[in-house]
Structures are given as structure tokens and as C-alpha cells.
N, C-alpha and C positions, 0 to 999 in steps of 0.2 A: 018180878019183872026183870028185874038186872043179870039174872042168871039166866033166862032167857037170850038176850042181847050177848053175855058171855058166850053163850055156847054157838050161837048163831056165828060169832065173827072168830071161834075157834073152824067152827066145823067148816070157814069161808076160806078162812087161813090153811086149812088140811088139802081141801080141795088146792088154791093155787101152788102150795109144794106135790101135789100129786102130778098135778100137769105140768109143772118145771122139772120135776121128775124123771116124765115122759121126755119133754121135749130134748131135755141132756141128757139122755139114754139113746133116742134117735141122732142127737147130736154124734154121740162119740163111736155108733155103729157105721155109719155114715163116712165120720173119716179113718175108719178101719178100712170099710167097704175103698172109700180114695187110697188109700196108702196100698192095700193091698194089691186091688183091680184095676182100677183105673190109668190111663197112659198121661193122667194129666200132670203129674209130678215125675214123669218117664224122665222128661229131659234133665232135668234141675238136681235131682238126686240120684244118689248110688242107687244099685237096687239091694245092698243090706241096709242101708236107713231105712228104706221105704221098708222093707218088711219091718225088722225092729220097730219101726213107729208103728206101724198098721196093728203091729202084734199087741203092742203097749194099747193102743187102742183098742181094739179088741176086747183084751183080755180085761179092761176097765169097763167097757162098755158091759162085760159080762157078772162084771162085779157091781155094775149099778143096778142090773136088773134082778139079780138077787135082794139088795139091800129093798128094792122099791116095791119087789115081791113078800118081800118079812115086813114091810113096815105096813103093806096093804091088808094081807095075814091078820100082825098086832091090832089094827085098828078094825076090824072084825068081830074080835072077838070080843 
């Protein structure tokens, strides 16, 4: 019965790092997408921070979806 209840609040705990996951992938696409496109930080910043940051972003954003892509993969098989 207890191994039951284990796997239950493993497999509850999988899910919500799955969707935190998500949501900090959408997060940091997001402020690529700002840094890069956006006119909303036009005024405030140079335009090589804004790329360098958007880029930093970006190119994280693309390393999360990997990482969240192998770990969805690992838990598959």
C-alpha cells in the first residue's frame, strides 16, 4: 500500500516540475522575444544590451527546451 502512495506523489511531483518546466521555458522565450522585438525597452537600453540580453535569453530558453525535452524522453522509457 505504501508503495502505492510513493509512486502516486513521485509521479504528482514529476508532473508539477514538468509544468514549471514549461512555464520557465515560455518564461525565458518570452523575454528573448522582449529583448529582441519588442520597442518596450527601446528607450531605456542601448540596442547591443538588448540584443546580448535577448540573445542570453534565447539561447537559454533553447537550452531549457532541450534539457526538458531529454528529461520527458528519460521518463518514457
Amino acid at each position: 500500500m505504501e508503495n502505492g502512495n510513493n509512486r502516486t506523489a513521485r509521479s504528482r511531483g514529476a508532473l508539477m516540475m514538468y509544468i514549471f518546466g514549461i512555464f520557465m521555458l515560455v518564461f525565458y522565450l518570452g523575454m528573448a522575444y522582449m529583448f529582441l522585438f519588442s520597442r518596450v525597452l527601446a528607450e531605456r537600453m542601448s540596442p547591443t544590451v538588448r540584443y546580448v540580453m535577448g540573445g542570453v535569453f534565447l539561447l537559454y530558453g533553447v537550452y531549457r527546451l532541450y534539457r526538458q525535452v531529454k528529461a520527458t524522453d528519460r521518463d518514457n522509457e
